[in-house]
CHARMM-style PDB file with segment names, atoms N, HN, CA, C and O in Angstrom:
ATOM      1  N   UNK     1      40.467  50.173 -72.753  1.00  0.00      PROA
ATOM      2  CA  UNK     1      40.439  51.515 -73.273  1.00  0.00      PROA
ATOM      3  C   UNK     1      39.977  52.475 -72.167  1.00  0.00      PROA
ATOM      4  O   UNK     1      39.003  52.083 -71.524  1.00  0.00      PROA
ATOM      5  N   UNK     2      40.570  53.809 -71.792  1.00  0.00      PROA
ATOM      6  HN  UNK     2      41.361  54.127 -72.315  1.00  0.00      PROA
ATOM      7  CA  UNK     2      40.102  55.193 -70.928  1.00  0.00      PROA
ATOM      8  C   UNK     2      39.158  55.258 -71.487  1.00  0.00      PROA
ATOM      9  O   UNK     2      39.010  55.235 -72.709  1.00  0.00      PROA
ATOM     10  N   UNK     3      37.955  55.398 -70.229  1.00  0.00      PROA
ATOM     11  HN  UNK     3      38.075  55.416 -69.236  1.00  0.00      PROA
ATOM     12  CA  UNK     3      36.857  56.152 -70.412  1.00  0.00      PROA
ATOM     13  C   UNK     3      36.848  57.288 -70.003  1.00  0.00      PROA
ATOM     14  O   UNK     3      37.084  57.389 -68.799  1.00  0.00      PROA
ATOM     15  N   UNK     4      36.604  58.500 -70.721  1.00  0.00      PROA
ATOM     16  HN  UNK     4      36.412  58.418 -71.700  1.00  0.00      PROA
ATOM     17  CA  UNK     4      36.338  60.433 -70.826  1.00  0.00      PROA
ATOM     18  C   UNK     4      35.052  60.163 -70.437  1.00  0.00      PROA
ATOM     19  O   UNK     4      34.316  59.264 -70.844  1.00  0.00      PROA
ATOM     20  N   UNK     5      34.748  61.364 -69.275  1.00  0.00      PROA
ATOM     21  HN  UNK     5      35.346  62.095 -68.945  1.00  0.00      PROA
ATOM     22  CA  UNK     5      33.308  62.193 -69.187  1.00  0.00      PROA
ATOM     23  C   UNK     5      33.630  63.627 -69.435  1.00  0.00      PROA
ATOM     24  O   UNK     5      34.759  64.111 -69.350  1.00  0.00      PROA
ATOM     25  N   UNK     6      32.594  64.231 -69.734  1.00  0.00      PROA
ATOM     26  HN  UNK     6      31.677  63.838 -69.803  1.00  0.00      PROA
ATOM     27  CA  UNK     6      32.609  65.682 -69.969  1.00  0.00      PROA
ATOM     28  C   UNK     6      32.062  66.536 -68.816  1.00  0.00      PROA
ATOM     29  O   UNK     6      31.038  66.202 -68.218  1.00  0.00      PROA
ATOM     30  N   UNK     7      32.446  67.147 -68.647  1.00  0.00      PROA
ATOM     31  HN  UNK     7      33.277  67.418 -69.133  1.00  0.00      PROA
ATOM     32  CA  UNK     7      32.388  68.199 -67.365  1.00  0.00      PROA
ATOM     33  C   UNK     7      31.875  69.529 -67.867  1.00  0.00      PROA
ATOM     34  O   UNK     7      32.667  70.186 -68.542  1.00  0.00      PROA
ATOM     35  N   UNK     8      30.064  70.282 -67.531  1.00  0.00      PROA
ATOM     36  HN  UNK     8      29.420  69.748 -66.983  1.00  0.00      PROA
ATOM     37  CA  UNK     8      29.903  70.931 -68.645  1.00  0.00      PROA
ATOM     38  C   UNK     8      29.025  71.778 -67.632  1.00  0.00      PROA
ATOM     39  O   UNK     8      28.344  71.184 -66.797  1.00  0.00      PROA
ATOM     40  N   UNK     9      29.034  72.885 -67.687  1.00  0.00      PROA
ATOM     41  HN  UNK     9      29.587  73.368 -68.366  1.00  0.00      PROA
ATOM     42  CA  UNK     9      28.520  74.236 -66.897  1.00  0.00      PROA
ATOM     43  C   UNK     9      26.715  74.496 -67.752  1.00  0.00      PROA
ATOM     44  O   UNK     9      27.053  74.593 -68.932  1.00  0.00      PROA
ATOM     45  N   UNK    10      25.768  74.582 -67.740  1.00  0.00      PROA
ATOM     46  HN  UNK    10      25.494  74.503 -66.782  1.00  0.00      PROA
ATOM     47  CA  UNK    10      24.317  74.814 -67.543  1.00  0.00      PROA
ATOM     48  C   UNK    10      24.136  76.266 -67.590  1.00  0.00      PROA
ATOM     49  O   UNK    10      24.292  76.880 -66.534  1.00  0.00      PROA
ATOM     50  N   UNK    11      23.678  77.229 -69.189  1.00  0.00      PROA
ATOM     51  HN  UNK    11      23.552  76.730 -70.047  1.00  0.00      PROA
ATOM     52  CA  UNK    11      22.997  78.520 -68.824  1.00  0.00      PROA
ATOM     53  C   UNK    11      22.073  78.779 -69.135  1.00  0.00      PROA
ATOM     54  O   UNK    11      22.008  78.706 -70.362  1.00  0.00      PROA
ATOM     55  N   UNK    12      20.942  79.168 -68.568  1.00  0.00      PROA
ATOM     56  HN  UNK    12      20.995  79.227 -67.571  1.00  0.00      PROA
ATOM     57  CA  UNK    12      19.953  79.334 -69.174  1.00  0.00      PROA
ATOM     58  C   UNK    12      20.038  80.945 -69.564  1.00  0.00      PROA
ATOM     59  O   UNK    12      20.447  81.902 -68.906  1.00  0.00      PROA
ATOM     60  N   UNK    13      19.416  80.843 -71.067  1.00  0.00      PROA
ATOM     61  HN  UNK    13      19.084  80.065 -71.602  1.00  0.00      PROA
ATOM     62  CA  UNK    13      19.122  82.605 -71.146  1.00  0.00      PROA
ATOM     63  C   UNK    13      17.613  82.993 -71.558  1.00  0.00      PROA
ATOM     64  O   UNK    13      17.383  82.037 -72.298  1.00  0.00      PROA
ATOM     65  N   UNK    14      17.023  83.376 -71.564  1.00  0.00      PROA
ATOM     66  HN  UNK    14      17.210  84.153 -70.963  1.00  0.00      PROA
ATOM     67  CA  UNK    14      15.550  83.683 -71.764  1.00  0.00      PROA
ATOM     68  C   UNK    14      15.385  85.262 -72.211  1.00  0.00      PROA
ATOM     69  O   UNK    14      15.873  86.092 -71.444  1.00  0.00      PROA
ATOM     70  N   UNK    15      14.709  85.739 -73.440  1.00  0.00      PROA
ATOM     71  HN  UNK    15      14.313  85.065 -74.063  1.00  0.00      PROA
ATOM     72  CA  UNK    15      14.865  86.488 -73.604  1.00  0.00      PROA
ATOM     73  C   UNK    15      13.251  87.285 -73.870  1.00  0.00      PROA
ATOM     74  O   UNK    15      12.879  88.172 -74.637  1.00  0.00      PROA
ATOM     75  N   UNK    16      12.590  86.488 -72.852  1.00  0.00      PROA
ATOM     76  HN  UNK    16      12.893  85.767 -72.228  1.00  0.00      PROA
ATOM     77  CA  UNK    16      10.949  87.022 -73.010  1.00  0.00      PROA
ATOM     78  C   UNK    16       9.751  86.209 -73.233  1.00  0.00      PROA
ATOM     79  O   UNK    16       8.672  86.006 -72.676  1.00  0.00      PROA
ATOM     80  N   UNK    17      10.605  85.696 -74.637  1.00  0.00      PROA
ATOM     81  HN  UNK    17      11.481  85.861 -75.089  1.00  0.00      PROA
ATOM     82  CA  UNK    17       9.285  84.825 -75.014  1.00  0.00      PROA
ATOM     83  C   UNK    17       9.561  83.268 -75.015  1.00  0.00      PROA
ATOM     84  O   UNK    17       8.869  82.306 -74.682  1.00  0.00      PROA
ATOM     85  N   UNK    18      11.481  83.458 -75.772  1.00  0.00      PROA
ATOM     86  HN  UNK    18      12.043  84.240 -76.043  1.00  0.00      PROA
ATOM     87  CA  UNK    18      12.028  81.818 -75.897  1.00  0.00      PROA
ATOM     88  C   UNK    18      12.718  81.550 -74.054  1.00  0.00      PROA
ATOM     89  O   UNK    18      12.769  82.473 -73.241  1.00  0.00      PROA
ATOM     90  N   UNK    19      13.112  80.302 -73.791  1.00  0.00      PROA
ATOM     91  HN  UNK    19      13.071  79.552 -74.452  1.00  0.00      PROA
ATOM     92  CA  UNK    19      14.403  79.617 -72.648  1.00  0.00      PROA
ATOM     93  C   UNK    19      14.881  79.095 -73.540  1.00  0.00      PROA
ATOM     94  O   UNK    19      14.392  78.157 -74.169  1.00  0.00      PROA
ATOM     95  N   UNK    20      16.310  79.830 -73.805  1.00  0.00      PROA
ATOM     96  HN  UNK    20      16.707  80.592 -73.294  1.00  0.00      PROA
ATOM     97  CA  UNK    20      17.651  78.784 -74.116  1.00  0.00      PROA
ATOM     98  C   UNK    20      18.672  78.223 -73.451  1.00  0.00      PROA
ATOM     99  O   UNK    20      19.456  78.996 -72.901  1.00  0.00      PROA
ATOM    100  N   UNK    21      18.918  76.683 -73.336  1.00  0.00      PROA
ATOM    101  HN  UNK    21      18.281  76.055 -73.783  1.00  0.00      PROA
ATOM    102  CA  UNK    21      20.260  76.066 -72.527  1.00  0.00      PROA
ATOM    103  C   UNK    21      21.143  76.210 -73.368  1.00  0.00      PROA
ATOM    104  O   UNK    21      20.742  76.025 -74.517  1.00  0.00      PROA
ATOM    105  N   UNK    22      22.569  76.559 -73.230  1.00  0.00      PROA
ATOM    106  HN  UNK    22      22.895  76.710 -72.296  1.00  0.00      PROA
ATOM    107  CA  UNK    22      23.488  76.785 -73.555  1.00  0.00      PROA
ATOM    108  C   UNK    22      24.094  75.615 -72.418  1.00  0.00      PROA
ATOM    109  O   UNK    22      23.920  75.671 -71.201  1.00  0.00      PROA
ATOM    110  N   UNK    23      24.885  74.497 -73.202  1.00  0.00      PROA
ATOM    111  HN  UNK    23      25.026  74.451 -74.191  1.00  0.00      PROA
ATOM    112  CA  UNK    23      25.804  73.775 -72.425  1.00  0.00      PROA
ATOM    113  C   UNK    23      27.223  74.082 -72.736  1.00  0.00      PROA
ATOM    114  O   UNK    23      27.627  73.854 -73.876  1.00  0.00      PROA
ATOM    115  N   UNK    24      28.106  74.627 -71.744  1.00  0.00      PROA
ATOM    116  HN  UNK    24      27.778  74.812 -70.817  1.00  0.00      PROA
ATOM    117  CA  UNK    24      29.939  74.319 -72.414  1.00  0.00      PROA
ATOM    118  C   UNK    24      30.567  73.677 -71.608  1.00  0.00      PROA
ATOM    119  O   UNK    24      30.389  73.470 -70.408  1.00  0.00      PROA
ATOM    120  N   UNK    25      31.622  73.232 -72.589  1.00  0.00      PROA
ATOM    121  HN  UNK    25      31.767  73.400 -73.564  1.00  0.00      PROA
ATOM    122  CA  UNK    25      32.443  71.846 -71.848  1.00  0.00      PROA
ATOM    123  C   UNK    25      33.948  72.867 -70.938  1.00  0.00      PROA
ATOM    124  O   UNK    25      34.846  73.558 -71.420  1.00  0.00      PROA
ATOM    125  N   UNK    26      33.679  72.582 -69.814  1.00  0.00      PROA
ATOM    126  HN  UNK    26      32.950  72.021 -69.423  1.00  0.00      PROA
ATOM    127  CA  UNK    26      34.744  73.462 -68.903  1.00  0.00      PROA
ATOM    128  C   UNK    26      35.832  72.232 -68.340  1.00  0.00      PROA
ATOM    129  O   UNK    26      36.856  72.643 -67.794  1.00  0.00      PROA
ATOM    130  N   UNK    27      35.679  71.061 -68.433  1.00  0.00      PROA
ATOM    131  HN  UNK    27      34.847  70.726 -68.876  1.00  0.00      PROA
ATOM    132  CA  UNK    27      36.758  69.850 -68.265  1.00  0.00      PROA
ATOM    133  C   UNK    27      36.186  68.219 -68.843  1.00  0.00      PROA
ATOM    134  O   UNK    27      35.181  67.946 -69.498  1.00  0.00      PROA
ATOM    135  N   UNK    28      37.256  67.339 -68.309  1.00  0.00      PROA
ATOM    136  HN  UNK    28      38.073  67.561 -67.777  1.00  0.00      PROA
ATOM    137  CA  UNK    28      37.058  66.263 -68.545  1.00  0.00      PROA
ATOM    138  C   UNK    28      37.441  65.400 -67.754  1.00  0.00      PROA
ATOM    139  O   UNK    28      38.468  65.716 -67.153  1.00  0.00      PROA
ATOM    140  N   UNK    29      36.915  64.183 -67.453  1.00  0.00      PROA
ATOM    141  HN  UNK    29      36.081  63.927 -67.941  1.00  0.00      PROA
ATOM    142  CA  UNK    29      37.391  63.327 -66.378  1.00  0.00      PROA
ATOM    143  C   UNK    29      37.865  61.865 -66.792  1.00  0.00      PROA
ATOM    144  O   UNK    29      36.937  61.193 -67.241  1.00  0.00      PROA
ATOM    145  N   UNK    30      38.722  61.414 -66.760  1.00  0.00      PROA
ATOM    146  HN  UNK    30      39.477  61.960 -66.395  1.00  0.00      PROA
ATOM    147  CA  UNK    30      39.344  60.617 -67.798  1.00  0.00      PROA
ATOM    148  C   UNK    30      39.674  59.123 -66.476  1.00  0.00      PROA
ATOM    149  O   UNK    30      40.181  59.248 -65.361  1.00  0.00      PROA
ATOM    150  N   UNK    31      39.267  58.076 -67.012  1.00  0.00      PROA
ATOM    151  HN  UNK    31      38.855  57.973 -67.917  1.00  0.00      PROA
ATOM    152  CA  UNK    31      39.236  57.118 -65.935  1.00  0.00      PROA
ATOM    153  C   UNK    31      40.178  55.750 -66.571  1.00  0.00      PROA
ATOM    154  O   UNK    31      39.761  55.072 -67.510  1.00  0.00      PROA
ATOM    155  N   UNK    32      41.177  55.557 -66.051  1.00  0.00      PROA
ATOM    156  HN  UNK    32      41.516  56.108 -65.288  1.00  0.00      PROA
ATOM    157  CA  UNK    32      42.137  54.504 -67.043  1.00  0.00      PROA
ATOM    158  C   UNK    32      41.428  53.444 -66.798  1.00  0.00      PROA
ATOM    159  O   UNK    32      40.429  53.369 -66.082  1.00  0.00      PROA
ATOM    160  N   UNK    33      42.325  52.017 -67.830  1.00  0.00      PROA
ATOM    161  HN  UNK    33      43.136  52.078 -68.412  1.00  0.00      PROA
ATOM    162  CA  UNK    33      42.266  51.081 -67.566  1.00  0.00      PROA
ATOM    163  C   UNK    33      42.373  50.660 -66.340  1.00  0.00      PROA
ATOM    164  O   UNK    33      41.700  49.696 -65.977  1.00  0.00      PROA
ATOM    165  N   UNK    34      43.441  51.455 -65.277  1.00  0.00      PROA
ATOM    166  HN  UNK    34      43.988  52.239 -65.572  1.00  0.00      PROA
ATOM    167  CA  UNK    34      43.720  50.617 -64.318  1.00  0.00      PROA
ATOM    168  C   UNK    34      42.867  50.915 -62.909  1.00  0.00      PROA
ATOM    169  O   UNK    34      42.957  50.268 -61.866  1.00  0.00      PROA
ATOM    170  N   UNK    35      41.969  52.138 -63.184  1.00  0.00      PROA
ATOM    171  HN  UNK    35      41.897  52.664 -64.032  1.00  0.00      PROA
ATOM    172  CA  UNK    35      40.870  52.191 -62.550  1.00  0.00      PROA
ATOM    173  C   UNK    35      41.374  53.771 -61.815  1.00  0.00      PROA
ATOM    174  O   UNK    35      40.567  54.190 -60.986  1.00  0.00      PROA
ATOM    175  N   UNK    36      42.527  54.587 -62.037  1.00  0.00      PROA
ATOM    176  HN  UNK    36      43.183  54.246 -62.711  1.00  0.00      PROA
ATOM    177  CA  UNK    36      42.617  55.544 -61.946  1.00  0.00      PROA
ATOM    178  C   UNK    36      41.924  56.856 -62.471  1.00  0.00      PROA
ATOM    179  O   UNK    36      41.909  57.067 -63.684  1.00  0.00      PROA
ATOM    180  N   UNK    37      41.361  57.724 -61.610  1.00  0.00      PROA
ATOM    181  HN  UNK    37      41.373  57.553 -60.624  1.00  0.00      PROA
ATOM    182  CA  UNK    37      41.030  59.104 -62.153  1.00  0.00      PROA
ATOM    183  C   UNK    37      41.408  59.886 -62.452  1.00  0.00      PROA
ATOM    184  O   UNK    37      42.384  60.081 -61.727  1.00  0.00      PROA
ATOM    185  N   UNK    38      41.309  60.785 -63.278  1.00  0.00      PROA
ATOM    186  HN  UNK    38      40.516  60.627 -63.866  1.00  0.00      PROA
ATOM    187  CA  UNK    38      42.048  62.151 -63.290  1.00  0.00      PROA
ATOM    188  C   UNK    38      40.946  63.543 -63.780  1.00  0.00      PROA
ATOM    189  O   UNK    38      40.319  63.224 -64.790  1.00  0.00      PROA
ATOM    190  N   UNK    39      40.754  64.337 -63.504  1.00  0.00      PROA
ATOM    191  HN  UNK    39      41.264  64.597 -62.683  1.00  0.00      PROA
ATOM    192  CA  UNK    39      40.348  65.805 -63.452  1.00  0.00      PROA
ATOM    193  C   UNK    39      41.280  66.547 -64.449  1.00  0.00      PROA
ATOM    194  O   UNK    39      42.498  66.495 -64.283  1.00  0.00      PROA
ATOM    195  N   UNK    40      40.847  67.093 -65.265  1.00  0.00      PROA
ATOM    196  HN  UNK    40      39.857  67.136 -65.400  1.00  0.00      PROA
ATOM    197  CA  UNK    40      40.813  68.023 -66.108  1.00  0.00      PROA
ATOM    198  C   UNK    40      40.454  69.447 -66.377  1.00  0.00      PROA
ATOM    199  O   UNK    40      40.130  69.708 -67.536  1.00  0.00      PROA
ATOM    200  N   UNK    41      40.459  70.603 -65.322  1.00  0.00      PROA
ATOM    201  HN  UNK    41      40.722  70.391 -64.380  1.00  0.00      PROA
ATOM    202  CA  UNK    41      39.711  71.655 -65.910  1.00  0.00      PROA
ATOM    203  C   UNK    41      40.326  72.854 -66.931  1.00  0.00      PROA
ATOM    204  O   UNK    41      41.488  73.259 -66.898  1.00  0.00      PROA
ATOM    205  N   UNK    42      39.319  73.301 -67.799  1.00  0.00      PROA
ATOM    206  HN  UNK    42      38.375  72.973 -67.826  1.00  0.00      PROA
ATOM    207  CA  UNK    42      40.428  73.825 -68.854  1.00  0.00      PROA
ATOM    208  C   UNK    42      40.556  75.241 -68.629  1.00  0.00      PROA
ATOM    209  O   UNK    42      40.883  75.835 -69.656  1.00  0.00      PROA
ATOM    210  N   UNK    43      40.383  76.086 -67.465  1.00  0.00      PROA
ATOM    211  HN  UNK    43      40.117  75.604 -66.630  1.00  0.00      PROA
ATOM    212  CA  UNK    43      40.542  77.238 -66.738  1.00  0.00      PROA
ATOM    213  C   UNK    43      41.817  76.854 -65.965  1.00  0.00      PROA
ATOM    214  O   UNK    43      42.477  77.837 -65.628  1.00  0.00      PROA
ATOM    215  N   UNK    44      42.232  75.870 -65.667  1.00  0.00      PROA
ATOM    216  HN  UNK    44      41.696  75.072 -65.941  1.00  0.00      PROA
ATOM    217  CA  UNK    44      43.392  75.821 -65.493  1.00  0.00      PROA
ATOM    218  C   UNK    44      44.510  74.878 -65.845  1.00  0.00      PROA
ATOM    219  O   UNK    44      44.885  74.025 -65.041  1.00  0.00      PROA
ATOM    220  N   UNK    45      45.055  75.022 -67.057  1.00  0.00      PROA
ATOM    221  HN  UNK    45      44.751  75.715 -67.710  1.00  0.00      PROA
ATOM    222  CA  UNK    45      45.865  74.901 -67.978  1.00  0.00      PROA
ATOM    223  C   UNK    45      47.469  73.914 -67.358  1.00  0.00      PROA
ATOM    224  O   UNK    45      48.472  74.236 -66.721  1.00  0.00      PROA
ATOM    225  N   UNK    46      47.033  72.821 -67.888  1.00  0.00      PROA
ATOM    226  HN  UNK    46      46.219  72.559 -68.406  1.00  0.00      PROA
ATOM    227  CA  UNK    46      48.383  71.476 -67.964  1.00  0.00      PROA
ATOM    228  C   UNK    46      48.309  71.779 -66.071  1.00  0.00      PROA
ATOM    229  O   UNK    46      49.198  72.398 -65.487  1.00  0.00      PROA
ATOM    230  N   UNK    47      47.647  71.467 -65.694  1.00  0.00      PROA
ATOM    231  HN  UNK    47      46.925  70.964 -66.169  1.00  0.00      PROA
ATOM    232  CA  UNK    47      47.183  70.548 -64.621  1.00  0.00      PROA
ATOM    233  C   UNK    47      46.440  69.666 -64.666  1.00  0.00      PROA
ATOM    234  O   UNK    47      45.437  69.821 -65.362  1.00  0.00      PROA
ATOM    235  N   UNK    48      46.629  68.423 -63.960  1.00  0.00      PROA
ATOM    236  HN  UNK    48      47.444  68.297 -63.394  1.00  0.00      PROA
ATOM    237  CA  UNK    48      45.659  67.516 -64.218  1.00  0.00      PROA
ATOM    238  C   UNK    48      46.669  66.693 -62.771  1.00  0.00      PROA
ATOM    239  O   UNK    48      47.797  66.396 -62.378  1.00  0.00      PROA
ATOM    240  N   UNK    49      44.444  66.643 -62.298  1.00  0.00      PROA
ATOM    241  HN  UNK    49      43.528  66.884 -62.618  1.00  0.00      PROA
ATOM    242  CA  UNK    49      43.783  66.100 -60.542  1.00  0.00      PROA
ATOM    243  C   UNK    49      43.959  64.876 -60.737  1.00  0.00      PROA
ATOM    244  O   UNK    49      43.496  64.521 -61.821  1.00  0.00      PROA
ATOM    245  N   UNK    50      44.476  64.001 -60.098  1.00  0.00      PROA
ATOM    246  HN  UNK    50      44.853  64.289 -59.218  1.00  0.00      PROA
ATOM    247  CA  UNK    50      43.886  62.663 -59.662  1.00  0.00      PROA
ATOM    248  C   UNK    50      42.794  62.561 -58.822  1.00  0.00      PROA
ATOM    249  O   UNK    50      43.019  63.181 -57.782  1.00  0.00      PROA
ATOM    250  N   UNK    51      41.571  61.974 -58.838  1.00  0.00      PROA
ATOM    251  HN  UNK    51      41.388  61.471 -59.683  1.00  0.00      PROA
ATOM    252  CA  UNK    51      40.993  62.036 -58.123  1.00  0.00      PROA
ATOM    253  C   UNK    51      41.234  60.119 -57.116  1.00  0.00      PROA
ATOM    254  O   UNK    51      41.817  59.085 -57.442  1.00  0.00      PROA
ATOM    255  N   UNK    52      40.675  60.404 -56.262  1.00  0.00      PROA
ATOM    256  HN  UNK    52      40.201  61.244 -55.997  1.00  0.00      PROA
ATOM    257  CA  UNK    52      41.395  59.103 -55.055  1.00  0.00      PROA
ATOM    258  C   UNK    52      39.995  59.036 -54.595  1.00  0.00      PROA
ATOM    259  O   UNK    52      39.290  60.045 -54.584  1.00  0.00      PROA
ATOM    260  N   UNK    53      39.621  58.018 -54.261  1.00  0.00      PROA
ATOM    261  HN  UNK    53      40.194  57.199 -54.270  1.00  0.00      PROA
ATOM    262  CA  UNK    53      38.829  57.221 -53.443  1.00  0.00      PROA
ATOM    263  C   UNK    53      39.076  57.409 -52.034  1.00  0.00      PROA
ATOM    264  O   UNK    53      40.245  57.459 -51.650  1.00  0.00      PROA
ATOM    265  N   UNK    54      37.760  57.560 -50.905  1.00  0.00      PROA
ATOM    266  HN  UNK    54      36.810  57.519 -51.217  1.00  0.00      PROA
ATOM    267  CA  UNK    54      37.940  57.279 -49.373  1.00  0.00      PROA
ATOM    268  C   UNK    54      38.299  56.243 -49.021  1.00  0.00      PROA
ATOM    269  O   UNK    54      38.136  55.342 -49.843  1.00  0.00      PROA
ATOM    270  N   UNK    55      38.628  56.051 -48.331  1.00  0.00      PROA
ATOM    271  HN  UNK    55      38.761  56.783 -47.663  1.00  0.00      PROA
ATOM    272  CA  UNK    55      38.924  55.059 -47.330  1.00  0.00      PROA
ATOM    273  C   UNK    55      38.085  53.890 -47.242  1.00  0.00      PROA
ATOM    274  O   UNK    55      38.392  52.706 -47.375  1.00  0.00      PROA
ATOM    275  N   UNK    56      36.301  54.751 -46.845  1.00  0.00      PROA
ATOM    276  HN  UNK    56      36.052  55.713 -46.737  1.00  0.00      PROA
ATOM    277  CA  UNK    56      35.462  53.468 -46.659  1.00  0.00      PROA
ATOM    278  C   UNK    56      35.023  53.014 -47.513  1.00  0.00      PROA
ATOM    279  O   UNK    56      34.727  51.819 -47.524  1.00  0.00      PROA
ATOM    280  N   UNK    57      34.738  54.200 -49.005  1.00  0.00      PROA
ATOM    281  HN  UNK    57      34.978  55.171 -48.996  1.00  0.00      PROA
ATOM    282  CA  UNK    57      33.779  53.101 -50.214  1.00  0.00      PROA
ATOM    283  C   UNK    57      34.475  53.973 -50.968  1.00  0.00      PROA
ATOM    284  O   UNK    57      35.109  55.008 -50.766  1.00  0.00      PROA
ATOM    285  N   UNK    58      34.024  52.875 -52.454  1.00  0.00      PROA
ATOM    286  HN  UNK    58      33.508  52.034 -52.618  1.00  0.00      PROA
ATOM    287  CA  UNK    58      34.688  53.457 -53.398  1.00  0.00      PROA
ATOM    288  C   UNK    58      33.995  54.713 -54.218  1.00  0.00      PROA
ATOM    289  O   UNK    58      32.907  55.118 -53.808  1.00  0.00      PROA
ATOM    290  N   UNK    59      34.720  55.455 -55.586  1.00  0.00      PROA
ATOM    291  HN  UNK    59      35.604  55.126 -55.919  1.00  0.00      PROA
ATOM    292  CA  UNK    59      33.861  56.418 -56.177  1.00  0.00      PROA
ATOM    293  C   UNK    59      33.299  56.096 -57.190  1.00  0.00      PROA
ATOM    294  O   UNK    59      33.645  55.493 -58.207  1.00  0.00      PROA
ATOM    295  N   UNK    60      31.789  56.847 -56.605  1.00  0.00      PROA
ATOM    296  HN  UNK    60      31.509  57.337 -55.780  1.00  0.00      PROA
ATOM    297  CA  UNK    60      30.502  56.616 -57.774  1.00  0.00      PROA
ATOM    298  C   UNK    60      30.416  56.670 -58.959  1.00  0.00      PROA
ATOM    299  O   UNK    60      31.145  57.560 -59.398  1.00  0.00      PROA
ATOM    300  N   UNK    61      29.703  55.983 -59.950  1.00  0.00      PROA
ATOM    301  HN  UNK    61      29.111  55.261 -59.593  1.00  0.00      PROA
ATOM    302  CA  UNK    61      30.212  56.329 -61.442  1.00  0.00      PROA
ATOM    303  C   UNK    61      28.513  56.697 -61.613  1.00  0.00      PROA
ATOM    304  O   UNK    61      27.532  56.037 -61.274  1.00  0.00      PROA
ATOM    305  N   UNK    62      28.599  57.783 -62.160  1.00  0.00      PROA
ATOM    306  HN  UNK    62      29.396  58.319 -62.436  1.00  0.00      PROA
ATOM    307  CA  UNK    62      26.823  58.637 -62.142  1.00  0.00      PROA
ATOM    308  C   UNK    62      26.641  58.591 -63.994  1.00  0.00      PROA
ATOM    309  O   UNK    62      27.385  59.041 -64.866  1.00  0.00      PROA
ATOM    310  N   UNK    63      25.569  57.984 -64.075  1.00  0.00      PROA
ATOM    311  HN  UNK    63      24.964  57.619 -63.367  1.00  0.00      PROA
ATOM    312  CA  UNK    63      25.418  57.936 -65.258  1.00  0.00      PROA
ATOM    313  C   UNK    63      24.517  58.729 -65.968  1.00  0.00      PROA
ATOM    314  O   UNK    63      23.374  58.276 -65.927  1.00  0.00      PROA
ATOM    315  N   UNK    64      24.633  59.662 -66.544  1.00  0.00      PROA
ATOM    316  HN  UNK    64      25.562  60.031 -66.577  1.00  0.00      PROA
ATOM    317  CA  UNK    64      23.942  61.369 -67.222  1.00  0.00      PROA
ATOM    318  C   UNK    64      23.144  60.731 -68.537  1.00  0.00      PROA
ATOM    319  O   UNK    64      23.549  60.310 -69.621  1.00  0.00      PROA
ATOM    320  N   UNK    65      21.651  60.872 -67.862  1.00  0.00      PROA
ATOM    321  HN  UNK    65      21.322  61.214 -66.982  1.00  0.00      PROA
ATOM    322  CA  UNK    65      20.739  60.629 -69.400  1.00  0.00      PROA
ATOM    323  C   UNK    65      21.055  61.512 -70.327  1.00  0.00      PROA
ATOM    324  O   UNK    65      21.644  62.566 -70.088  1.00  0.00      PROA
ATOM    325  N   UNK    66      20.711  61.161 -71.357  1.00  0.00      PROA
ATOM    326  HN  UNK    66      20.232  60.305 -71.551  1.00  0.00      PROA
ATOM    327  CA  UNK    66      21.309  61.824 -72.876  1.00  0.00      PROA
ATOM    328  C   UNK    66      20.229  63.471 -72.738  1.00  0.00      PROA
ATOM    329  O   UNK    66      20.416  64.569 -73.262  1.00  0.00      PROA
ATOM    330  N   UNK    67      19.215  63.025 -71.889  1.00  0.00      PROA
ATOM    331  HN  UNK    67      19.063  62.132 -71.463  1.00  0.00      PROA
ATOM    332  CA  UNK    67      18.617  64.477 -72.292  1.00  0.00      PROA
ATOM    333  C   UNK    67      18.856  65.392 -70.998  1.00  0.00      PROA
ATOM    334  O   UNK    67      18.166  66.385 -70.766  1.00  0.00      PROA
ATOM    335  N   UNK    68      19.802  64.999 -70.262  1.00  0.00      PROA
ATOM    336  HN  UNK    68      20.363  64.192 -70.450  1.00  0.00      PROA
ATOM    337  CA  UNK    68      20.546  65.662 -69.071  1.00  0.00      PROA
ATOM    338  C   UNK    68      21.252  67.051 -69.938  1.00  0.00      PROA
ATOM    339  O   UNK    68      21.121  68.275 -69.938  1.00  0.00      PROA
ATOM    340  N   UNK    69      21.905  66.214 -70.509  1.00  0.00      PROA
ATOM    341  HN  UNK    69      22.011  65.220 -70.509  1.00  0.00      PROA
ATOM    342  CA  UNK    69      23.541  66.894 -71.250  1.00  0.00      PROA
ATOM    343  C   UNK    69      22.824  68.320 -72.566  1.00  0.00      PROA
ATOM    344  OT1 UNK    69      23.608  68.984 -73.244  1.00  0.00      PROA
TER     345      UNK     69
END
């Protein structure tokens, strides 16, 4: 089964007394079975990135604590 990550922009607003995070989801990164990537952003519409690996090592899979998000 593709594994989706969410791709999500950070605002803080503060209005004196409270800090509010506001998280929104601006893409997605979608990783096949066959170990392919792909990029998603939704500012720009029915495109979609492959993302590719270097040469010397492969790409990192970063794992986002739940109280990251």
């Amino acid at each position: 089964m593709a594994q989706f990550y969410n791709i999500v922009n950070r605002k803080i607003i503060q209005d004196g007394k409270q800090e509010k995070i506001l998280h929104h989801r601006v893409g997605n990164i979608k990783v096949t079975n066959n170990g392919e990537w792909f990029l998603q952003m939704f500012h720009l519409p029915e495109t979609e990135f492959q993302i590719l690996s270097s040469y010397t090592s492969e790409l990192p899979v970063t794992q986002i604590e739940d109280n990251e998000y």
